[in-house]
C-alpha positions as a printed NumPy array, in Angstrom:
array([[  0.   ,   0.   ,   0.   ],
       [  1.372,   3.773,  -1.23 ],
       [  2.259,   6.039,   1.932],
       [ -0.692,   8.694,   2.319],
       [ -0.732,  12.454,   2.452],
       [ -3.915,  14.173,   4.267],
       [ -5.365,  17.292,   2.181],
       [ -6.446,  19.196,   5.398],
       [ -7.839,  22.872,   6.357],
       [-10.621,  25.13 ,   6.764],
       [-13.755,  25.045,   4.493],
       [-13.926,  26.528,   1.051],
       [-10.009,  26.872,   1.212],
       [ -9.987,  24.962,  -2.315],
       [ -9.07 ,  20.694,  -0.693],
       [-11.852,  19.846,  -2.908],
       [-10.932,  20.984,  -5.966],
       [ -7.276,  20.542,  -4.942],
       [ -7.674,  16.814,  -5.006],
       [ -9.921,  16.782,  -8.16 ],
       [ -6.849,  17.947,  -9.874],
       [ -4.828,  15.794,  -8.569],
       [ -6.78 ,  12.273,  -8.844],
       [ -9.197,  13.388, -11.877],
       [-11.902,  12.216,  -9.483],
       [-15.667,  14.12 ,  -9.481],
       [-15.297,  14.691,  -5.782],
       [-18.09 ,  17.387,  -5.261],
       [-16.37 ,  21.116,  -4.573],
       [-19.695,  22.602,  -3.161],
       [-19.71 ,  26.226,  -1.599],
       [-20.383,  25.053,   2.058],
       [-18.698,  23.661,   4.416],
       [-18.764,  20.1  ,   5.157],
       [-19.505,  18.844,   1.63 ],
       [-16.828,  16.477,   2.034],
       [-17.989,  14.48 ,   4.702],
       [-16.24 ,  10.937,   4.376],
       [-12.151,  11.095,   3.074],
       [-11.581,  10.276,  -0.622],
       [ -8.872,   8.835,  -1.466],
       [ -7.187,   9.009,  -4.79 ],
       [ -3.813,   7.052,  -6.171],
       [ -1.575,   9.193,  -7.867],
       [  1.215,   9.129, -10.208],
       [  4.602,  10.526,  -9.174],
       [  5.676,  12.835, -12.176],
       [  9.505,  11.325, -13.232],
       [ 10.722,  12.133, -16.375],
       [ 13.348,   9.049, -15.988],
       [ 10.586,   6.802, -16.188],
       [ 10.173,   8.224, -19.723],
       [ 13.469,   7.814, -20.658],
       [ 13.922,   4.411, -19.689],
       [ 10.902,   3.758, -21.533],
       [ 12.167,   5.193, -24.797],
       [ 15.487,   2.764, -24.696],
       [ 13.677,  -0.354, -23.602],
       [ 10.676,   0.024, -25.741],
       [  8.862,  -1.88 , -22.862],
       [  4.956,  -2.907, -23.462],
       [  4.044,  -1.005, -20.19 ],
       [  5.341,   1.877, -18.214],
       [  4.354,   2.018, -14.39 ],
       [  5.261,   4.717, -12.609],
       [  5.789,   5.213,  -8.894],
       [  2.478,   6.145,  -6.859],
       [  0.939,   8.071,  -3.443],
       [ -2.247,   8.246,  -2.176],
       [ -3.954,  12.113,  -1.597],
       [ -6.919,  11.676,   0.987],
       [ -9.106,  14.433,   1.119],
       [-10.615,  15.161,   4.127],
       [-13.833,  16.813,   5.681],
       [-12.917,  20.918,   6.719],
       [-11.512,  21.587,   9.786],
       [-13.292,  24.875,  12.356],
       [-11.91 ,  26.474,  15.15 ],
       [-13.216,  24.062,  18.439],
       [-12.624,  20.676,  16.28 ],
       [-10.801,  19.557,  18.816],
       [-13.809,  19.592,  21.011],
       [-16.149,  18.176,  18.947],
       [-17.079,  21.179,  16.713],
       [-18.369,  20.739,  13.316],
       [-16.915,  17.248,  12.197],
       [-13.949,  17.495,  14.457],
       [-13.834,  13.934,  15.693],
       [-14.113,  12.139,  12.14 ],
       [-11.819,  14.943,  10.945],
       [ -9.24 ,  14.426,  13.224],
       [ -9.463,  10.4  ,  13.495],
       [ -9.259,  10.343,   9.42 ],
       [ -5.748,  12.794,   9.913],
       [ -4.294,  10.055,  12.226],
       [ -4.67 ,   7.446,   9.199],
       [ -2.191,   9.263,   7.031],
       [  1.164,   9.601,   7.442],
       [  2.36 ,  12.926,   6.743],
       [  0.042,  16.602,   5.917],
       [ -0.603,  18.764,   3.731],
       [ -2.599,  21.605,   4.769],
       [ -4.562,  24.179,   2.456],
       [ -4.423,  27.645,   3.321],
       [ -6.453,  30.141,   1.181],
       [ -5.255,  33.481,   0.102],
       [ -7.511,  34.411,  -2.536],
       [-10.129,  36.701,  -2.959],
       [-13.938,  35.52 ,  -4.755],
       [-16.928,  37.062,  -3.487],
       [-18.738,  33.527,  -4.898],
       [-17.001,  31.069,  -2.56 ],
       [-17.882,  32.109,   1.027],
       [-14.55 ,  32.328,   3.785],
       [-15.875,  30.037,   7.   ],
       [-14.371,  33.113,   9.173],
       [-15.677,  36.221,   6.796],
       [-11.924,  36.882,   6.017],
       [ -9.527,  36.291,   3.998],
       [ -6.804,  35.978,   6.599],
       [ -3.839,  33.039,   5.473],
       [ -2.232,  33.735,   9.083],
       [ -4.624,  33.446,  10.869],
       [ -5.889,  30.409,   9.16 ],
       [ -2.876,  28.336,   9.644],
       [ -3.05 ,  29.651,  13.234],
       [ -6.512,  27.888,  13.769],
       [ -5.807,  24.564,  12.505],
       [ -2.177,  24.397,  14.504],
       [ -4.122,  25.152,  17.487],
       [ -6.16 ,  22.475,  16.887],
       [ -4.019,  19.578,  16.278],
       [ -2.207,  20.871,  19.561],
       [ -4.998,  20.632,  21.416],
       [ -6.421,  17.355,  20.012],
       [ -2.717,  15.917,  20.901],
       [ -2.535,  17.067,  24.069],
       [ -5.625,  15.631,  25.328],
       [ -4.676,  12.203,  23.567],
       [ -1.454,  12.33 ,  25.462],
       [ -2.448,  13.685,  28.605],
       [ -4.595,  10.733,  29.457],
       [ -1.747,   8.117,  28.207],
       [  0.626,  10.427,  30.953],
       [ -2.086,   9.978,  33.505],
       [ -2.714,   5.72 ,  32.642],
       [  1.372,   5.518,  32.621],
       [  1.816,   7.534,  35.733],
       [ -0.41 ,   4.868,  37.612],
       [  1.662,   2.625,  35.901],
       [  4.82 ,   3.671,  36.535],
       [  4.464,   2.973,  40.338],
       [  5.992,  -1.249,  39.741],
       [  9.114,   0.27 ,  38.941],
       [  9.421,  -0.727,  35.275],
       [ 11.662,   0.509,  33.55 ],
       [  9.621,   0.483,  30.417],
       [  6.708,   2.55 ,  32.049],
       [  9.346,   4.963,  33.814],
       [ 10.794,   5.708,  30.215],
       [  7.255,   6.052,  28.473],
       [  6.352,   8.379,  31.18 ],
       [  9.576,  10.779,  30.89 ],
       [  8.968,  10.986,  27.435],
       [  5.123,  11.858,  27.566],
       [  5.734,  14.416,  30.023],
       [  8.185,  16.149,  27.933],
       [  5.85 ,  15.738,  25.314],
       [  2.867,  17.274,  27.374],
       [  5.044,  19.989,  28.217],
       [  5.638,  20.905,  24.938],
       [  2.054,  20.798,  23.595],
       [  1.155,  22.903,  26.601],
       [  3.211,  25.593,  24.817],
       [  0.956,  25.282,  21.996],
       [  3.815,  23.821,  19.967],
       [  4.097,  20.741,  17.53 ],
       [  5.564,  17.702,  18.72 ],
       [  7.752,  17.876,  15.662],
       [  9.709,  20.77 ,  17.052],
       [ 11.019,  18.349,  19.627],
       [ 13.433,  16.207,  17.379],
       [ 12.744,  13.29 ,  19.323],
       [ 15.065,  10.063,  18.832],
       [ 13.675,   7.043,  16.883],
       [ 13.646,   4.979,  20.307],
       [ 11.098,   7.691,  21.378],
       [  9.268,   8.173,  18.394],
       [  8.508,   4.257,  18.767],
       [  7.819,   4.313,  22.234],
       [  5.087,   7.225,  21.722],
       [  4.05 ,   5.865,  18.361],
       [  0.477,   3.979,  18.898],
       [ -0.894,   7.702,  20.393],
       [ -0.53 ,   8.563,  16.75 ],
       [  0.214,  12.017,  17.228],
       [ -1.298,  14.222,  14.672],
       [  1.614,  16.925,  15.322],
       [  4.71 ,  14.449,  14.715],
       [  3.655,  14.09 ,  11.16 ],
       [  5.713,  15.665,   8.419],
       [  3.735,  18.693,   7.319],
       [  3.93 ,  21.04 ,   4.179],
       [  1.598,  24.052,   3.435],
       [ -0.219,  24.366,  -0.033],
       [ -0.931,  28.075,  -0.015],
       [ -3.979,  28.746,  -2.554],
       [ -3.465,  32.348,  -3.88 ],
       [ -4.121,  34.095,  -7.027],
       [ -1.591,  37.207,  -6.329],
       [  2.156,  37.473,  -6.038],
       [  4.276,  36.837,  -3.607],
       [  7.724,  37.366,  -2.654],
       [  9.17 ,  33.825,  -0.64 ],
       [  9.607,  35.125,   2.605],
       [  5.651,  36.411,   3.031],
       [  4.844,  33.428,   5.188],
       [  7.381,  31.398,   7.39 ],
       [  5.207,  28.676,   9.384],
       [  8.119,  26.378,   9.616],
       [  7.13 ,  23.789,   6.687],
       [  8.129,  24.056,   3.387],
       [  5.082,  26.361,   1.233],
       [  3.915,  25.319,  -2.287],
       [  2.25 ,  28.396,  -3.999],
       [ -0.367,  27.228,  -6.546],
       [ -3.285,  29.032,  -8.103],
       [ -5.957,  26.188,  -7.851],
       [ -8.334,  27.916,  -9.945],
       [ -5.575,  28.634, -12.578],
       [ -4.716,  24.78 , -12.606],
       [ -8.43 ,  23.55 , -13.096],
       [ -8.701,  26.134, -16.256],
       [ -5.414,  24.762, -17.932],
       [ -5.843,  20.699, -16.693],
       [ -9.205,  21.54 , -18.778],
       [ -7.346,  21.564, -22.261],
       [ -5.99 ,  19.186, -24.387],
       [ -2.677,  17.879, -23.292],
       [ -0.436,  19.475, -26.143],
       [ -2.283,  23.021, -25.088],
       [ -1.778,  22.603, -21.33 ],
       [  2.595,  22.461, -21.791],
       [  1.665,  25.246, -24.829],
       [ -0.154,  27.061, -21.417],
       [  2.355,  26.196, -19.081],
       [  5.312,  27.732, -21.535],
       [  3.459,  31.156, -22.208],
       [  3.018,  31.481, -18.452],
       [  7.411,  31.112, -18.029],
       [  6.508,  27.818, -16.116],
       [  8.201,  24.623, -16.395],
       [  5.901,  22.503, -14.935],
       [  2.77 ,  22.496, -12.969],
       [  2.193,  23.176,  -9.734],
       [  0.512,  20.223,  -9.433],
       [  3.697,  18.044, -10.652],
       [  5.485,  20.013,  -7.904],
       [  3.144,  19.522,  -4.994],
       [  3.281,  15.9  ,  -5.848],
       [  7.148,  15.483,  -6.374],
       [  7.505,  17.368,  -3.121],
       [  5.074,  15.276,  -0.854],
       [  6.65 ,  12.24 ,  -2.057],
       [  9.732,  13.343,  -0.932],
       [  8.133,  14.619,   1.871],
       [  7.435,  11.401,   2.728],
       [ 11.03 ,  10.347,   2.687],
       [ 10.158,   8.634,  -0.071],
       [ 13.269,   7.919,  -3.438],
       [ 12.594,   5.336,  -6.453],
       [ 14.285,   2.535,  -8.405],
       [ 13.842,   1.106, -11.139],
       [ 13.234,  -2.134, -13.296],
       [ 13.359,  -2.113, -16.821],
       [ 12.989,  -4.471, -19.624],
       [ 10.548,  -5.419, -22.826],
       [  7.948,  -6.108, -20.605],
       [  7.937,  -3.406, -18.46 ],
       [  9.934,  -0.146, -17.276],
       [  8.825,   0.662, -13.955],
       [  9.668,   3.305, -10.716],
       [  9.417,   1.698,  -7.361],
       [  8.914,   3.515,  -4.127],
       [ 11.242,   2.804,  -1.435],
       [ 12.131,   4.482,   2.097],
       [ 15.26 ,   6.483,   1.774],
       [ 18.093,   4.602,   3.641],
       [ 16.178,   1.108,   2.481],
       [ 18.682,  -1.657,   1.858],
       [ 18.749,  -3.985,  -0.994],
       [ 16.741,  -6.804,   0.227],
       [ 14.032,  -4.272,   1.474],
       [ 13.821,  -2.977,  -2.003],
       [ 13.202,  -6.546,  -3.517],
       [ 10.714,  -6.76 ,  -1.065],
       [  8.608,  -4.13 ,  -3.113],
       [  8.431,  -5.761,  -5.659],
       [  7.191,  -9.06 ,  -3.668],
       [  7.324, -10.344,  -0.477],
       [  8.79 , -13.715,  -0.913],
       [ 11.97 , -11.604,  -2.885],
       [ 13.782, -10.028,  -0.114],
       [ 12.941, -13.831,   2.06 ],
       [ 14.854, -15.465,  -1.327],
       [ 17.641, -12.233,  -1.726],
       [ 20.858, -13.246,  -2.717],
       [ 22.603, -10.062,  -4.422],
       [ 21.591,  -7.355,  -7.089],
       [ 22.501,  -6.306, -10.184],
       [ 22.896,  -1.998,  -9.958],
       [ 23.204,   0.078, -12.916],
       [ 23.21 ,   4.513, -12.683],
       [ 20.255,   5.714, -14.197],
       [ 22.982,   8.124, -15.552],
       [ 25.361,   5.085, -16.913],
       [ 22.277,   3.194, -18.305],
       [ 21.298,   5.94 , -20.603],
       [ 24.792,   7.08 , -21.523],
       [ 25.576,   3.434, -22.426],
       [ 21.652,   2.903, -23.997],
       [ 21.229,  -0.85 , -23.221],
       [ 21.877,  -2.885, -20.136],
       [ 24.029,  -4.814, -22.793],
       [ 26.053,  -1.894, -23.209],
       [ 26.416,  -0.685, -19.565],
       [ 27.769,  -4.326, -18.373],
       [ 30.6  ,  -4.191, -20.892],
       [ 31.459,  -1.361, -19.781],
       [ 31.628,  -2.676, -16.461],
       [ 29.045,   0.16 , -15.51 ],
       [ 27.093,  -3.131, -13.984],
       [ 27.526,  -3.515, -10.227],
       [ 26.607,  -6.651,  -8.439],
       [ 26.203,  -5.658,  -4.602],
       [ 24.973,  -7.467,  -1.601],
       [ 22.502,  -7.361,   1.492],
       [ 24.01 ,  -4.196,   2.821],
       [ 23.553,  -2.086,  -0.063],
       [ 21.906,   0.682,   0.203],
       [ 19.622,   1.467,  -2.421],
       [ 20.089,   5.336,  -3.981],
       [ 17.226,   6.865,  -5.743],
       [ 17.715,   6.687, -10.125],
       [ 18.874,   2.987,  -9.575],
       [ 18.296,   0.688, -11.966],
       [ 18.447,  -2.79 , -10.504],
       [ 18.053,  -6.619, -10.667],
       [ 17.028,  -8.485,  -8.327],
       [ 19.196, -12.012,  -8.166],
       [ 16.941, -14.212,  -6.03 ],
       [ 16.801, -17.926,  -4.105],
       [ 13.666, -19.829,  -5.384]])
C-alpha cells in the first residue's frame, strides 16, 4: 500500500478541488462547508521524467510509474478539537495518514464564502495548529495519567514512556508541535500507537491568485504556492495546449507536478527502477532502504529469497543505452545485502527460489 498524504484545512479553502486535480476524481467542490464528509482517497502518479526515458530505450509494453495516495478530508473549524463541526471524524481520518498537507487560502472571490468572513492566510494556519495541539494534548495527557499509575511497579519500560510523555505534554502545553522536539527514533517508537497528529511531516499548499515574494509566510514547513483555480482552467485543455499554457506562463511545470514530487519526498520517499521489454517501472522505497528491502517491493517472498543485485546509474544506463552496453562497460555492479539502495537505480534483483 502507497504512503498517504492528508489534504487538510478550513472550508472553502480549495481541498476539494485541490484533489480533483490531482486524482481526476468528481469529488463534489460545493460552496459550504462540510460537503466532504467521508475522506476520498485518490492514487496518484509521481511525475519522473526518468521513467520516460527508460521507456524510450527499452521500448517496454508497459510503463508504471511510482504512486501516493492524496486523501481528502472533511474541513476543519476552530473548536474541532472539542467536537465542533466534524472534528472527531476529521481528526481520526488525519491520524490514518502519514504525513500533511494543509490548504491555506489566500484568494479573494466574493462567490465562494470564507468560513471566518476573512480572507486571513495567518490566521488560518493559526486555527488549525491550534487544533491539532490541542487534540494531541488531550490524547497524550490521558496516556501520561494511565502511565503515571503505571509507573508505580518500577518498570523501567513505564518509567521511560512516562519521561517521554511528560516532555511531550510539556511541549504541547506551549501550543507547539511535537515535531519541534526532534525526538530520537527509540522515542518516536515508544510514543508511536498515540498517533500524534503533530509528529507528522507537514507542508503548506498556499492557494493564492496574487504574487508573492518567498519570505511572506514562514510557518516552519516548506510552502507550495499554486493558483488552484488557474490549474483547473489549464488541466481543462488538451494535453499538447496545457505544456503550450504552461510555456506562455514562463513555467516549467505544474504546480501540481510540484506539490506531488515534493510530498513524495516529503514522505522520505526515493525510487528505483526495473526495466525491460515487458515493463519499465519506478518503485517507491524508504530512503536509507537496503537492498533486500527494495526486492521486497516488488514481492514479499523476494527479499525472504535475496541473494545479491545487479545496480546500474540511471545516468550510466542511458549514456551506455542498453543494459548490454552498460555491463561491458563494467558500468554493472553486483552488490549485496548491505547495499543501500540510492534513488535513479536501476536494478536486478538475483533471487533464491
Amino acid at each position: 500500500m502507497p504512503l498517504s498524504i492528508g489534504i487538510v484545512g478550513l472550508p472553502n479553502v480549495g481541498k476539494s478541488s485541490l484533489f480533483n486535480l490531482l486524482t481526476k476524481k468528481g469529488v463534489e467542490a460545493a460552496n459550504y462547508p462540510f460537503c466532504t464528509i467521508d475522506p476520498n482517497v485518490g492514487v496518484v502518479k509521481v511525475p519522473d521524467e526518468r521513467l520516460n526515458v527508460l521507456a524510450k530505450i527499452s521500448q517496454p509494453e508497459k510503463v508504471i510509474p511510482a504512486i501516493i495516495e492524496f486523501v481528502d478530508i472533511a474541513g476543519l473549524v476552530k473548536g474541532a478539537s472539542q467536537g465542533e463541526g466534524l472534528g472527531n471524524q476529521f481528526l481520526s481520518h488525519i491520524r490514518e495518514c502519514d504525513a500533511i498537507c494543509e490548504v491555506v487560502r489566500d484568494f479573494e472571490d466574493k462567490n465562494v464564502i470564507h468560513v471566518a468572513g476573512k480572507i486571513d492566510p495567518k490566521e488560518d494556519e493559526e486555527t488549525i495548529a491550534l487544533e491539532l495541539v490541542l487534540a494531541d494534548l488531550a490524547s497524550a495527557t490521558k496516556k501520561l495519567e494511565k502511565t503515571t499509575r503505571e509507573a508505580k511497579t518500577g518498570d523501567k519500560t513505564v518509567l521511560k514512556l512516562k519521561e517521554v510523555l511528560e516532555r511531550v505534554v510539556k511541549v504541547l502545553e506551549d501550543g507547539k508541535s511535537v515535531r519541534t522536539m526532534d525526538l530520537p527514533d527509540d522515542e518516536k517508537s515508544i510514543i508511536k500507537d498515540l498517533n500524534l497528529l503533530t509528529i507528522k511531516p507537514l507542508m503548506y499548499l498556499l492557494n493564492t491568485n496574487k504574487e508573492h515574494s518567498d519570505d511572506n509566510f514562514s510557518w516552519g514547513a516548506e510552502i507550495v504556492k499554486i493558483n488552484v483555480k488557474l490549474e483547473e482552467e489549464i488541466a481543462s485543455l488538451p494535453k499538447e495546449e496545457q505544456e503550450e499554457y504552461f510555456k506562455e506562463l514562463g513555467i516549467e511545470k505544474s504546480g501540481l507536478d510540484k506539490l506531488v514530487a515534493r510530498a513524495y519526498k516529503l514522505l522520505g520517499l526515493e525510487t528505483f527502477f526495473t526495466t525491460g521489454k515487458d515493463e519499465t517501472r519506478a518503485w517507491t522505497i524508504k530512503s536509507g532502504s537496503k537492498a533486500p528491502q527494495a526486492a521486497g517491493v516488488i514481492h514479499t517472498d523476494f527479499e525472504k529469497g535475496f541473494i545479491r543485485v545487479e545496480v546500474i546509474k540511471f545516468s550510466d544506463f542511458v549514456d551506455s543505452g542498453s543494459e548490454a552496453t552498460a555491463r561491458e562497460k563494467g558500468l554493472l555492479k553486483t552488490e549485496g545485502k548491505e547495499y543501500i539502495v540510492k534513488d535513479g537505480d536501476i536494478c536486478n534483483f538475483l533471487l533464491n527460489r
